[in-house]
FINU-975230 format. One record per residue (C-alpha): residue number from 0; residue in one letter; x, y, z. Coordinates in nm, 3 decimals, padded with zeros to 5 digits, always signed. Each point is the difference from the previous one (the first is absolute). Example, Ala and Ser with C-alpha at 12.3 -4.5 7.8 and 13.67 -1.06 7.14 Angstrom:
<recs>
<rec><k>0</k><r>a</r><x>+01.230</x><y>-00.450</y><z>+00.780</z></rec>
<rec><k>1</k><r>s</r><x>+00.137</x><y>+00.344</y><z>-00.066</z></rec>
</recs>
This chain:
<recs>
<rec><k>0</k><r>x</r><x>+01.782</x><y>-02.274</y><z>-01.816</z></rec>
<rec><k>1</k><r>x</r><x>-00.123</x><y>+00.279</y><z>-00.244</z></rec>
<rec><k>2</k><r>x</r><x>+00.274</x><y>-00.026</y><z>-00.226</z></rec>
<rec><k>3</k><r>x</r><x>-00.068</x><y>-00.421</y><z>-00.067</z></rec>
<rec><k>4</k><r>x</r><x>-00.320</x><y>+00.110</y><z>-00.058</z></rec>
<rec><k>5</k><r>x</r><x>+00.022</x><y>+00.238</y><z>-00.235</z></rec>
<rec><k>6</k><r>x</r><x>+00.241</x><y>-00.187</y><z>-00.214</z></rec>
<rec><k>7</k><r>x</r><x>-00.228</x><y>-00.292</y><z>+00.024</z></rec>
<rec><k>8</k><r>x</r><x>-00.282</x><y>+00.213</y><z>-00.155</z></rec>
<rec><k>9</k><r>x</r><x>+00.245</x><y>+00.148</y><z>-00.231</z></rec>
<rec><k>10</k><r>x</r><x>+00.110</x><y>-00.367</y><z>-00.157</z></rec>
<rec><k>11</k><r>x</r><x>-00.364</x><y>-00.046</y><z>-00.015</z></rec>
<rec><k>12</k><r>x</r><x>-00.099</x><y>+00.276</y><z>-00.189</z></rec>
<rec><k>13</k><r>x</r><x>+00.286</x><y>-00.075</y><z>-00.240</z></rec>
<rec><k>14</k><r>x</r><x>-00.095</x><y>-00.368</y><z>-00.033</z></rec>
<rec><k>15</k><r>x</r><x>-00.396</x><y>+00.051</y><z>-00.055</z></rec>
<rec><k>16</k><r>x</r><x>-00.010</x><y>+00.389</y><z>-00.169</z></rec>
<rec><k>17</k><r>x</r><x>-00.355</x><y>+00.005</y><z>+00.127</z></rec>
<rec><k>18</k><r>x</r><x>-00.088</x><y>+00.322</y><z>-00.183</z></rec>
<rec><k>19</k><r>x</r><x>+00.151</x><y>-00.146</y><z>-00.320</z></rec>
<rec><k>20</k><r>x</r><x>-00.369</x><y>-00.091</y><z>-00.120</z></rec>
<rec><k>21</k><r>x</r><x>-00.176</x><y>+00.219</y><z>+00.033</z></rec>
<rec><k>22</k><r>x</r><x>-00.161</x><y>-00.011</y><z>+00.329</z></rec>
<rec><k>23</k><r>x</r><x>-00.024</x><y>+00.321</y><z>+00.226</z></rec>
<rec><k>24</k><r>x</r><x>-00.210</x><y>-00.109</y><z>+00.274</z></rec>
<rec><k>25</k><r>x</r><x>+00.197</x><y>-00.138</y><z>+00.306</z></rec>
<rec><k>26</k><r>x</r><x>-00.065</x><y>-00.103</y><z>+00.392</z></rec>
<rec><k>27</k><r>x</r><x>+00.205</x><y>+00.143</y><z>+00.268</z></rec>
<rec><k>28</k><r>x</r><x>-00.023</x><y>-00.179</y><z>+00.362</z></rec>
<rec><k>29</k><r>x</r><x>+00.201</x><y>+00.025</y><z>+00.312</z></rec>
<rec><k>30</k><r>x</r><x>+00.109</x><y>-00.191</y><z>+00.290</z></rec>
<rec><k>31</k><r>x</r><x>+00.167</x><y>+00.099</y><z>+00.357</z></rec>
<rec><k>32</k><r>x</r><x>+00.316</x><y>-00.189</y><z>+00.047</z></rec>
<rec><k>33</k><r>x</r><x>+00.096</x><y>+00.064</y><z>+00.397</z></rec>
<rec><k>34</k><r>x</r><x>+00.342</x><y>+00.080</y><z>+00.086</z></rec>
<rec><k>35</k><r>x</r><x>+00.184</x><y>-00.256</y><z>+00.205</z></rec>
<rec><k>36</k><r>x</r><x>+00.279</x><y>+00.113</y><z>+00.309</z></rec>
<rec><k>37</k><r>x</r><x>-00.251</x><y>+00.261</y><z>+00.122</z></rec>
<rec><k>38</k><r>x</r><x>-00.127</x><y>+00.348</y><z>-00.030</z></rec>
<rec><k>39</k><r>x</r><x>+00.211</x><y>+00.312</y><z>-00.033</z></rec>
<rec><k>40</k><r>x</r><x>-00.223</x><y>+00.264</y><z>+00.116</z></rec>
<rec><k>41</k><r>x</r><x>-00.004</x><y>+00.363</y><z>-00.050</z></rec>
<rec><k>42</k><r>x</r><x>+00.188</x><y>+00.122</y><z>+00.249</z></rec>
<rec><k>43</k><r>x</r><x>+00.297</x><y>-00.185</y><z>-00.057</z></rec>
<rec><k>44</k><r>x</r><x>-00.026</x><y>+00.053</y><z>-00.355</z></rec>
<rec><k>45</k><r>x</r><x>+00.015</x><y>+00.332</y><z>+00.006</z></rec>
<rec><k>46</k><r>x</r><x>+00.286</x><y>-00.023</y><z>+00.242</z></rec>
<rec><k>47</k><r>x</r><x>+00.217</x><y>-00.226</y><z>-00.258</z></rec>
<rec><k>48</k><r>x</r><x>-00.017</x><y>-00.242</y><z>+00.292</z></rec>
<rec><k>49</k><r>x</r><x>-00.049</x><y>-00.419</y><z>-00.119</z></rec>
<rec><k>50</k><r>x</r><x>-00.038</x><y>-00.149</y><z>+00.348</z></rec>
<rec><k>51</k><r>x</r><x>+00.037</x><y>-00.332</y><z>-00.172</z></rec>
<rec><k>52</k><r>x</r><x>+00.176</x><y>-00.153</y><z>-00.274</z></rec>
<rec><k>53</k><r>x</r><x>-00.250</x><y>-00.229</y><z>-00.118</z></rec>
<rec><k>54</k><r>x</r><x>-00.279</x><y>+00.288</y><z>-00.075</z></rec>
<rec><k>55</k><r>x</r><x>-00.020</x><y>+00.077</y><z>-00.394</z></rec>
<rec><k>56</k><r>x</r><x>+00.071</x><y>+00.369</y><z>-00.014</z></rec>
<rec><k>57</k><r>x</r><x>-00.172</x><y>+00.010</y><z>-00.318</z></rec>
<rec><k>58</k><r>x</r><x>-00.348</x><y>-00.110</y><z>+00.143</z></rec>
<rec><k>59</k><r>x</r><x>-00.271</x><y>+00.257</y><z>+00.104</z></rec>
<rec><k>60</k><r>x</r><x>-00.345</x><y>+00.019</y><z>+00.089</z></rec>
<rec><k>61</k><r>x</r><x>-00.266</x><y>-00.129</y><z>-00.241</z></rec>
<rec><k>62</k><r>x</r><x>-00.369</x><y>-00.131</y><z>+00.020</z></rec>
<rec><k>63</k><r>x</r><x>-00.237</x><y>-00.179</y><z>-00.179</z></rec>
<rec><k>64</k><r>x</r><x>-00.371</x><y>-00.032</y><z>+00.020</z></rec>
<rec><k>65</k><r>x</r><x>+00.018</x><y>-00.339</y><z>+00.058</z></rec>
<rec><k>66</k><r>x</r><x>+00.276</x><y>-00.036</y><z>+00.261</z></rec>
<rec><k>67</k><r>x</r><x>+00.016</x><y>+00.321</y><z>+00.163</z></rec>
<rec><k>68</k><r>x</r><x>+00.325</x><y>+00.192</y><z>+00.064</z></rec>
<rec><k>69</k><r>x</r><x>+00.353</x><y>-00.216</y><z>+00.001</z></rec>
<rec><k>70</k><r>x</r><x>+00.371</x><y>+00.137</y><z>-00.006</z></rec>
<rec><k>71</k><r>x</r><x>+00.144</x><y>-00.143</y><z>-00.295</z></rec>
<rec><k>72</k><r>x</r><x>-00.077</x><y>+00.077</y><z>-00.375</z></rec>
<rec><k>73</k><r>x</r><x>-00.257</x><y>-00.082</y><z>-00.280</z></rec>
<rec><k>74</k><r>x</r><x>+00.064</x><y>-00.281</y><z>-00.282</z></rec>
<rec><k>75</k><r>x</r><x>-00.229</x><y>+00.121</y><z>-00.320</z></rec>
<rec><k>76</k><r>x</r><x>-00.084</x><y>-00.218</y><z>-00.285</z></rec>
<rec><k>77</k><r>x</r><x>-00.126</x><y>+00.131</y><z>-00.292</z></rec>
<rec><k>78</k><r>x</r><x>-00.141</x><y>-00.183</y><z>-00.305</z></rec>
<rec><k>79</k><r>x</r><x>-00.124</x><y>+00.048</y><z>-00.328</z></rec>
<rec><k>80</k><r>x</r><x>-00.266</x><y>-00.182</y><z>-00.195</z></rec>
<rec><k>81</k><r>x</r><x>+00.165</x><y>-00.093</y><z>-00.329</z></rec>
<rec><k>82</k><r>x</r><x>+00.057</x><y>-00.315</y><z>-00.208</z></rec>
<rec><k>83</k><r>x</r><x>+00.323</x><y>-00.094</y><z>+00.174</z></rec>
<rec><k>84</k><r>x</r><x>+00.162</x><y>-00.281</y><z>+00.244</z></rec>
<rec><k>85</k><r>x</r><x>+00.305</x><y>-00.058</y><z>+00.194</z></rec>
<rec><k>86</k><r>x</r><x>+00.273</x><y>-00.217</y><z>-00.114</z></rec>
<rec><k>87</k><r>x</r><x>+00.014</x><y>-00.345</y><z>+00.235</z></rec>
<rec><k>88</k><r>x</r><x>+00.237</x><y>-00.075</y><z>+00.105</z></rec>
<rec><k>89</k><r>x</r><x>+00.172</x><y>+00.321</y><z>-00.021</z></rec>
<rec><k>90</k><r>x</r><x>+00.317</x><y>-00.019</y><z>-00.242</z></rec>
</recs>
C-alpha cells in the first residue's frame, strides 16, 4: 500500500504545485491504518519466519496518541495554505 500512496501524493503535488505561490506554511497529520491477516511479531521476524501468508511483511509497530499502539503503518496528509484547488472531476 505505500507505493499507491505515494504516487497518489506525487500526482497531487504535480497537479496543485502548492508551493508555487508563495506559501511556506503547511499542516502535517497522521493516521494509523491497521494491518489486516495478523501480526508478525518479533520473534519470527527476526527468524525470517511468515507463519501466514496473509500478514503484510511490510507492516510494523506504530502508535498514536489517539488510538494507542496498532501493527500496521501510518497514512500522513500534509497540506499547505495557499490560493489553490483541486481539479473535479479529476482529468
Amino acid at each position: 500500500m505505500p507505493a499507491p500512496i505515494a504516487g497518489l501524493g506525487q500526482h497531487l503535488l504535480h497537479l496543485v504545485q502548492p508551493w508555487g505561490t508563495g506559501s511556506p506554511l503547511a499542516a502535517i497529520d497522521s493516521t494509523v491504518l491497521r494491518a489486516l491477516g495478523g501480526v508478525w511479531h518479533q520473534k519470527h521476524r527476526e527468524a525470517g519466519e511468515v507463519p501466514h501468508p496473509a500478514i503484510a511483511t511490510e507492516a510494523h509497530w506504530t502508535r498514536s496518541d489517539w488510538h494507542g499502539w496498532g501493527y500496521g503503518g501510518k497514512l500522513q496528509l500534509v497540506t499547505t495554505v495557499a490560493d489553490v484547488g483541486f481539479p473535479w472531476p479529476p482529468h
